[in-house]
C-alpha positions as CSV (number, residue, x, y, z in Angstrom):
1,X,-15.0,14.2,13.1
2,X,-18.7,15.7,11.7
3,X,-20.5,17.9,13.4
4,X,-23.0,16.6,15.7
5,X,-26.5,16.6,14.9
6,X,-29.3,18.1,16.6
7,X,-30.5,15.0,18.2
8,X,-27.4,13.9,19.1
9,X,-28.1,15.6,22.4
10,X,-31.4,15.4,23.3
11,X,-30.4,12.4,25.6
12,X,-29.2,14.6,27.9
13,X,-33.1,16.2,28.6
14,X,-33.8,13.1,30.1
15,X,-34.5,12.7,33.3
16,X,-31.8,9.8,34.7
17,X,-29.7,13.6,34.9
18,X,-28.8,16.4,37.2
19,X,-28.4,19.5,35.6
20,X,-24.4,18.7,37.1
21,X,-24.4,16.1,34.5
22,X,-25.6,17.5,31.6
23,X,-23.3,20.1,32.4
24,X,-20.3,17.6,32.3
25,X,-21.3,16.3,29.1
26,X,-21.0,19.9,27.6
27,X,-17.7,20.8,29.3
28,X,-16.2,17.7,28.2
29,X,-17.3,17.7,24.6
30,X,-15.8,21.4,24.0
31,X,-12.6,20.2,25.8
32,X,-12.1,17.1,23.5
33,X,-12.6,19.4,20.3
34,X,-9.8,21.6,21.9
35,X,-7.2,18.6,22.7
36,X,-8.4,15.7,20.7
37,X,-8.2,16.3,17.4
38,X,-4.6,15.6,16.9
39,X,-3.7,12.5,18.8
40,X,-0.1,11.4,17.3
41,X,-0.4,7.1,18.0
42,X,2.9,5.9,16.4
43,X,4.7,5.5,19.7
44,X,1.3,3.9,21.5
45,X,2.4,4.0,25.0
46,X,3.8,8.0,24.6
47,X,-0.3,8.7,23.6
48,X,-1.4,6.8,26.4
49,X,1.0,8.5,28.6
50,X,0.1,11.8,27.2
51,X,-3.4,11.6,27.3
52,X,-3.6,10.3,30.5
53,X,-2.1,13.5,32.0
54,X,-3.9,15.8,29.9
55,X,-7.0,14.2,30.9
56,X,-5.8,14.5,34.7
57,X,-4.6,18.3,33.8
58,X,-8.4,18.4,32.4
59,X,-9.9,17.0,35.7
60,X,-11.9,14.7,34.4
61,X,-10.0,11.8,35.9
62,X,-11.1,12.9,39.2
63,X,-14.3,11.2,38.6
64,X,-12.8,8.1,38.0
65,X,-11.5,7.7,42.0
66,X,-13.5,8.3,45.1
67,X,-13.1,12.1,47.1
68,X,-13.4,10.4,51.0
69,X,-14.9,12.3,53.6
70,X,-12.6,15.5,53.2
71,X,-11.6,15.7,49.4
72,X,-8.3,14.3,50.3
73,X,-8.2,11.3,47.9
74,X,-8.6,13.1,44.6
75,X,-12.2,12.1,43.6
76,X,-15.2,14.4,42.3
77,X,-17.3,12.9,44.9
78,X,-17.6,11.2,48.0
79,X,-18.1,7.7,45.8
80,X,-17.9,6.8,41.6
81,X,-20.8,8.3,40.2
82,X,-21.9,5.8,37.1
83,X,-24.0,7.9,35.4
84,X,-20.9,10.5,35.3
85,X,-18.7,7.9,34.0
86,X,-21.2,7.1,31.4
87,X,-21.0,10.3,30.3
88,X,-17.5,10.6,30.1
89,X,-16.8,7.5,28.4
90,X,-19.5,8.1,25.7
91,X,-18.0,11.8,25.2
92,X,-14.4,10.5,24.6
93,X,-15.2,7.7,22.4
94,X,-17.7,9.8,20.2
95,X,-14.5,12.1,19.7
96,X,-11.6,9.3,20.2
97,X,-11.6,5.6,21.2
98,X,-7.8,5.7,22.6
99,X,-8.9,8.8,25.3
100,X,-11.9,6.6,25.8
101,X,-9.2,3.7,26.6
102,X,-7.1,5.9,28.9
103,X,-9.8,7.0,31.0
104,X,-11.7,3.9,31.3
105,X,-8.3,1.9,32.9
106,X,-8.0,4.5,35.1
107,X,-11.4,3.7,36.5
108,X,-11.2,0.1,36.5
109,X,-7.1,-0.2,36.7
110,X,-8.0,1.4,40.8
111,X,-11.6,0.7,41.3
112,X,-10.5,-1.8,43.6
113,X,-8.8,0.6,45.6
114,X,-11.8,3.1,45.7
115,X,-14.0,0.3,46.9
116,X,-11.8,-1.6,49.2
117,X,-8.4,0.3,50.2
118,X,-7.4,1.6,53.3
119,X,-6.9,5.4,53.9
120,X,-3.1,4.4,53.4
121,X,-3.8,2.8,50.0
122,X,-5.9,5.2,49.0
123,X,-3.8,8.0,49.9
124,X,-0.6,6.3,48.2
125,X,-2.6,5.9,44.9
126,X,-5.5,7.8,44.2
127,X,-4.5,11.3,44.1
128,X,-2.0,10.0,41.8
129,X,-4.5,8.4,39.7
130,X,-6.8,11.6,39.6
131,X,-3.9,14.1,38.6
132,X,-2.6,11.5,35.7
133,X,0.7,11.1,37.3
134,X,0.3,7.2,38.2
135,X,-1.4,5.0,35.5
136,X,-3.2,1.7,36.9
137,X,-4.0,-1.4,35.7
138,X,-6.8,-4.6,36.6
139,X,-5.2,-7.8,36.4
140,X,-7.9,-10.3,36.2
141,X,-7.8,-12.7,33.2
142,X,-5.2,-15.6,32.7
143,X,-4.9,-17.5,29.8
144,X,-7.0,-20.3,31.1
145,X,-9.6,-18.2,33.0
146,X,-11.3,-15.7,31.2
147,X,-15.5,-15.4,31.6
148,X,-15.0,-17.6,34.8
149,X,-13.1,-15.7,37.1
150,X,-13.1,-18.7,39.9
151,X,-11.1,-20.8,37.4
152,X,-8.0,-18.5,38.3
153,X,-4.9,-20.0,39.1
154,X,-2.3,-17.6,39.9
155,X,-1.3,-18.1,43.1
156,X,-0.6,-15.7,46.2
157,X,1.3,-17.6,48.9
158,X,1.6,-16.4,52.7
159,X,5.4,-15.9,53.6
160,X,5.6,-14.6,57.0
161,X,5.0,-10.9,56.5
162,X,4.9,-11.1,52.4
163,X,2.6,-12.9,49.8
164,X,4.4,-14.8,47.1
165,X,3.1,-14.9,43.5
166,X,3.6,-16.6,40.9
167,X,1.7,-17.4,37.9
168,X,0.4,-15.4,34.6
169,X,-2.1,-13.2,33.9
170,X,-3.0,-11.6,30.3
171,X,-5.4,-9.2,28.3
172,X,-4.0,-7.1,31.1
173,X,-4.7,-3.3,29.3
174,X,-2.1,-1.0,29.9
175,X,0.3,-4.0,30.5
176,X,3.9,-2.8,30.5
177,X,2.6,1.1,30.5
178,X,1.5,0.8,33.9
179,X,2.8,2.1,37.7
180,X,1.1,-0.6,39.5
181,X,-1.6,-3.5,39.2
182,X,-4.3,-4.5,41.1
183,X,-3.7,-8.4,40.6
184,X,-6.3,-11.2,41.8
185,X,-4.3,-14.7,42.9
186,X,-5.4,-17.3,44.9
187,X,-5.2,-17.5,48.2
188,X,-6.8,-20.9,48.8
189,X,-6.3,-23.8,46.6
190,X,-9.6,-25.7,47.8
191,X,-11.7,-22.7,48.1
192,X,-13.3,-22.2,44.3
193,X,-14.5,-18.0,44.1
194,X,-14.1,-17.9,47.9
195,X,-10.3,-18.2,47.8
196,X,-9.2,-15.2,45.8
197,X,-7.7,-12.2,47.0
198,X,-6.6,-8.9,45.7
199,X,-3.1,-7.2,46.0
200,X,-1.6,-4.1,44.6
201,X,1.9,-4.9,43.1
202,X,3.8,-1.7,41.9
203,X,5.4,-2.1,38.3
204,X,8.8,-2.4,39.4
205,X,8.1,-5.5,41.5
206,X,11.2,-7.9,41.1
207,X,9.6,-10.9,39.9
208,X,6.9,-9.5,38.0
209,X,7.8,-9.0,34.2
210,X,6.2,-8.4,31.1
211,X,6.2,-11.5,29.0
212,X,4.1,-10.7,25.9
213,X,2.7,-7.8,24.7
214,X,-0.3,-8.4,22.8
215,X,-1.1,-6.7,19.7
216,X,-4.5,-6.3,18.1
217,X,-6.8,-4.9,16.2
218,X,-7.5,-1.4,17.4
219,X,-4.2,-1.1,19.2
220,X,-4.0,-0.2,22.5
221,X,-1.6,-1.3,25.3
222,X,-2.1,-4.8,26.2
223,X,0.1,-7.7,28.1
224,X,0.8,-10.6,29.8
225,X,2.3,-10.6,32.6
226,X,4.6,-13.0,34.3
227,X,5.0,-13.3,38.2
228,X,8.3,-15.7,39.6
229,X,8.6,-15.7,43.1
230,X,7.6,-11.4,43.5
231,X,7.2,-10.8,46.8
232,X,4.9,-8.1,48.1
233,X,4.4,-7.3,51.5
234,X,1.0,-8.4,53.2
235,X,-0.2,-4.7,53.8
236,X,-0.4,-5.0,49.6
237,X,-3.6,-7.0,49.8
238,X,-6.6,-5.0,48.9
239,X,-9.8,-5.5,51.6
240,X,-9.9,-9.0,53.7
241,X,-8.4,-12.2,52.7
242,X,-10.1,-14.3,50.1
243,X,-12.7,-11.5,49.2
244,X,-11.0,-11.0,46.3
245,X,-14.0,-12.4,43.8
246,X,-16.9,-10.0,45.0
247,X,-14.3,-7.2,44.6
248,X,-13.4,-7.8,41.3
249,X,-17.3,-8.6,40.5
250,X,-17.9,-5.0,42.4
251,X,-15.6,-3.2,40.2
252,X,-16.5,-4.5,37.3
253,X,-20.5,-4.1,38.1
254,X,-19.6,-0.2,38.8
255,X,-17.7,0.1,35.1
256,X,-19.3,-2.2,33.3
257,X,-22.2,0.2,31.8
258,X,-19.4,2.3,30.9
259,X,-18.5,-0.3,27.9
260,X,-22.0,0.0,27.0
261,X,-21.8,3.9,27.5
262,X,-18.4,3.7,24.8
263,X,-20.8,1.6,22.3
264,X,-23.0,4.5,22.3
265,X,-20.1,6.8,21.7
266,X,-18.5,5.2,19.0
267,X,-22.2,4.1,17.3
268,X,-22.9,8.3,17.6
269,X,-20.3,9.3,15.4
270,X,-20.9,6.1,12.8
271,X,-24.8,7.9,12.7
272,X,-22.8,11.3,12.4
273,X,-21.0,10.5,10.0
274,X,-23.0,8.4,8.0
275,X,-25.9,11.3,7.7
276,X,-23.1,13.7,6.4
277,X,-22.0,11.7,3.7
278,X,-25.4,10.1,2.7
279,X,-26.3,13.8,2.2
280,X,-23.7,14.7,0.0
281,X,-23.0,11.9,-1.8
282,X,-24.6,12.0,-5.6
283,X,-25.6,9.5,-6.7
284,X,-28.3,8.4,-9.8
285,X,-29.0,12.1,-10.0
286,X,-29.7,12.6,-6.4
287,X,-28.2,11.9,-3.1
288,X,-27.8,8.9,-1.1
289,X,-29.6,10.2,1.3
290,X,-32.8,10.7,-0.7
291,X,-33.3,6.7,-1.0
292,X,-35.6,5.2,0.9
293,X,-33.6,2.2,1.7
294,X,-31.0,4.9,3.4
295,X,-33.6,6.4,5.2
296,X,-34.7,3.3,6.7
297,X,-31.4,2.8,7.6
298,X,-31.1,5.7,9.5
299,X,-34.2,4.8,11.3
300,X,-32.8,1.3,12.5
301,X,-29.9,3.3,13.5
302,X,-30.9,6.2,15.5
303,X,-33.5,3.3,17.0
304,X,-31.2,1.5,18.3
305,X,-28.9,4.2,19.8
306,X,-31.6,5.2,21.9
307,X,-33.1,2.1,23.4
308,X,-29.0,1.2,24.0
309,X,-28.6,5.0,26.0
310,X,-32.0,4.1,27.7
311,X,-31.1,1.1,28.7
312,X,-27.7,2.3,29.6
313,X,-28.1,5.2,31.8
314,X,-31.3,3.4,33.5
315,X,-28.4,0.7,34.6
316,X,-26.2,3.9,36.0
317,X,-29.7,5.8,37.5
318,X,-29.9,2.5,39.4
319,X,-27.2,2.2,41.1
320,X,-27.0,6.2,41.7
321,X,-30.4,6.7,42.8
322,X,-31.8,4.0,43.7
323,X,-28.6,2.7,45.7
324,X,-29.3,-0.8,44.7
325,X,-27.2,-3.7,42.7
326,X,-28.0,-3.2,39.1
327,X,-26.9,-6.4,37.8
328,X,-29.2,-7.3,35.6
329,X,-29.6,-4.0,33.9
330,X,-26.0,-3.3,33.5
331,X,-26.0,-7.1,31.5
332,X,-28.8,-5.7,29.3
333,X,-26.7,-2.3,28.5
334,X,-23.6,-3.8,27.8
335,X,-25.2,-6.6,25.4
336,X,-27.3,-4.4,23.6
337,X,-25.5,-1.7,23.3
338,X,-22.4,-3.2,22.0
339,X,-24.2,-5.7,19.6
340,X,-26.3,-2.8,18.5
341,X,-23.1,-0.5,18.0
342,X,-21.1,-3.3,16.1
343,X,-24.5,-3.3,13.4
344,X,-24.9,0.5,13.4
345,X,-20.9,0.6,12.7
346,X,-21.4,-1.8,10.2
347,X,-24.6,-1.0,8.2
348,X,-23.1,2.9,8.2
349,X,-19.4,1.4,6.7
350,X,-21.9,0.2,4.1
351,X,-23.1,3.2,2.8
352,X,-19.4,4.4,2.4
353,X,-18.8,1.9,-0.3
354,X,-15.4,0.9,-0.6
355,X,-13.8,4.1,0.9
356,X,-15.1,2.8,4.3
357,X,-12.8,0.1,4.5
358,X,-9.9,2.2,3.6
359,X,-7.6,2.5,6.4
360,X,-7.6,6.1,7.8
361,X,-11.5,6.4,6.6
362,X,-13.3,7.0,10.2
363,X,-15.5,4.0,9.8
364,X,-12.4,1.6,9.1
365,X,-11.7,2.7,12.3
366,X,-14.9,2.6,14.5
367,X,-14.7,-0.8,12.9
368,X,-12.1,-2.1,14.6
369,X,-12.6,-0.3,17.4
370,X,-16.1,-1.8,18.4
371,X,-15.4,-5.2,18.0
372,X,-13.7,-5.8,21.4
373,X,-16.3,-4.3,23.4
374,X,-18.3,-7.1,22.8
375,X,-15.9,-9.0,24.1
376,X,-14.3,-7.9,27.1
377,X,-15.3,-7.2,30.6
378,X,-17.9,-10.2,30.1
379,X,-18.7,-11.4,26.6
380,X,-22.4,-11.2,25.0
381,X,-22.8,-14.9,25.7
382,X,-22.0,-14.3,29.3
383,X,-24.1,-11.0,30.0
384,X,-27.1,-13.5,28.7
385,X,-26.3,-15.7,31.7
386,X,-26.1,-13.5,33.8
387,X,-29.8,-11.6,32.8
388,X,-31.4,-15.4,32.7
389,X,-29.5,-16.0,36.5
390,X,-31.0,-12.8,37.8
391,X,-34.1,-13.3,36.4
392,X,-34.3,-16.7,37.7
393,X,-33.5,-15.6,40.9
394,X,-36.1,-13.2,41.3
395,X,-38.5,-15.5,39.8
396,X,-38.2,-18.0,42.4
397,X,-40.2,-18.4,45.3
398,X,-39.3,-17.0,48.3
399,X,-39.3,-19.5,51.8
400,X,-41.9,-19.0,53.7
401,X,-41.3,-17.3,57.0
């Protein structure tokens, strides 16, 4: 990876920061040039599993899991600190987008369990997740519910003292590497969103399998899963009966401006690298650089990366500070910092010519590795909904008293 450029940090002066934070950010960075630079992916889950506990030996996964009220869950602090896990995620995917992937599912593979477990749950699972020795997963998505989460099928039947579920779920990251899975079923047929509930179902569940593992473009682990008949006892279920929907919404409001967070990231080292070989490459007797239509590009570029991080870490300053939902802004971080990612990725893969789509070139990479952020965890389309909801919402006149 290039150096990093001047500006590169200036983000980090402004004020949505503690001095803690921008001290993270610096600690972190100097870590991932020490133990990031030689990530060996041919066995996928082995790198997963490896970075997983070298990022729990770093102690940076302790910010992905909640402290409680005497340290003894794991956590940094007493609850997830968003702007820290903006921080973090932009840090590892500047340097790497498969330590950005291991980090992030352990956030959101036992968010749930941060915002709704029991002491016992938490105790069982958090530590664990915090040292790197138990890797989570968030089972959400089924093949024929994707965006709308109330259109879930999979069901989760009352068996005396046991649930029973059956069904699928897919797009499941870390599916097949993972110790456990916080799974959403349904636990009312006639109920719509207000008949979901969330379990925890350990791996080695009988009657949960792997039935596919899904490969795609920048590879990571990925899976659908297949539940006959597995039984898990009712002290699995995560918070109260068929609050399962605002849980899963909760968790992904908290991680959500982390996708836009890894945008930012993986749209930082495009710039990086696209400014180190614009200024070397010759060119018509001078550099690439020296064009003007280069410069403008660079303008659009660094543009863009800002109003994304400003957007992105007002979201997080939100919901820190200000101890209020931020659903509205985390929609606008994660839309226009992906989108604006994907063209800053893009427009720097240009300048590169043909090496840039050269597998192994750093932009073929970034390449593939920003298109699914625009995708999961709510699609562009759907973080548009959700702005025009919100905004509709606030626009509309209160009842009168």
């Amino acid at each position: 990876m290039s150096a990093q450029h001047p500006h590169s940090s200036t983000w980090l002066e402004w004020p949505f920061f503690d001095d803690s934070h921008r001290q993270l950010a610096v600690e972190l960075d100097t870590w991932c040039q020490q133990h990031l630079q030689h990530i060996d992916e041919a066995n996928l889950h082995t790198a997963c599993r490896d970075l997983v506990f070298a990022l729990g030996q770093g102690g940076w996964l302790r910010y992905s899991v909640i402290a409680g009220d005497k340290g003894q869950f794991g956590g940094q602090a007493a609850e997830l600190d968003s702007r820290s896990l903006c921080i973090i995620r932009e840090t590892l995917a500047r340097h790497h987008a498969l330590a950005d992937f291991a980090f992030a599912m352990q956030g959101l593979g036992s968010g749930s369990i941060s915002l709704a477990g029991n002491d016992g749950q938490k105790a069982a699972y958090l530590p664990a997740v915090a040292k790197g020795a138990k890797i989570g997963a968030f089972a959400l998505s089924e093949p024929d519910a994707g965006s709308d989460v109330a259109a879930l099928s999979c069901k989760a039947e009352a068996d005396g003292d046991n649930y029973v579920l059956n069904g699928r779920k897919t797009w499941v990251s870390n599916g097949g590497l993972a110790d456990f899975y916080c799974v959403f079923a349904r636990t009312d047929a006639n109920a719509g969103s207000r008949g979901i509930s969330a379990f925890i179902v350990e791996a080695d569940t009988p009657g949960l399998k792997v039935e596919e593992t899904i490969n795609v473009m920048s590879p990571h682990p990925l899976a659908t899963l297949l539940f006959e008949n597995c039984r898990v006892p009712q002290s699995c279920m995560l918070g109260a009966p068929n609050q399962g929907f605002k849980l899963a919404m909760r968790s992904l409001d908290i991680f959500r401006s982390s996708v836009a967070a890894a945008a930012i990231g993986f749209a930082r080292q495009a710039l990086q690298e696209g400014l180190q070989h614009a200024t070397q490459r010759k060119m018509f007797g001078q550099t690439l650089a020296d064009f003007q239509l280069t410069q403008a590009a660079f303008g659009d570029m660094a543009t863009a990366i800002d109003q994304s991080a400003l957007l992105t870490y007002r979201a997080a300053w939100v919901r820190d500070v200000q101890k209020r939902p931020a659903t509205a802004e985390t929609a606008m971080a994660k839309m226009a910092a992906t989108e604006s990612a994907q063209q800053v990725i893009d427009r720097t893969l240009q300048m590169f010519g043909g090496k840039g789509v050269t597998v192994g070139n750093p932009l073929e990479r970034l390449y593939r590795d920003i298109r699914s952020l625009r995708i999961y965890e709510g699609a562009t389309e759907v973080q548009k909904l959700i702005i025009s909801r919100e905004l509709l919402k606030a626009f509309a006149p209160q009842p009168k008293a």
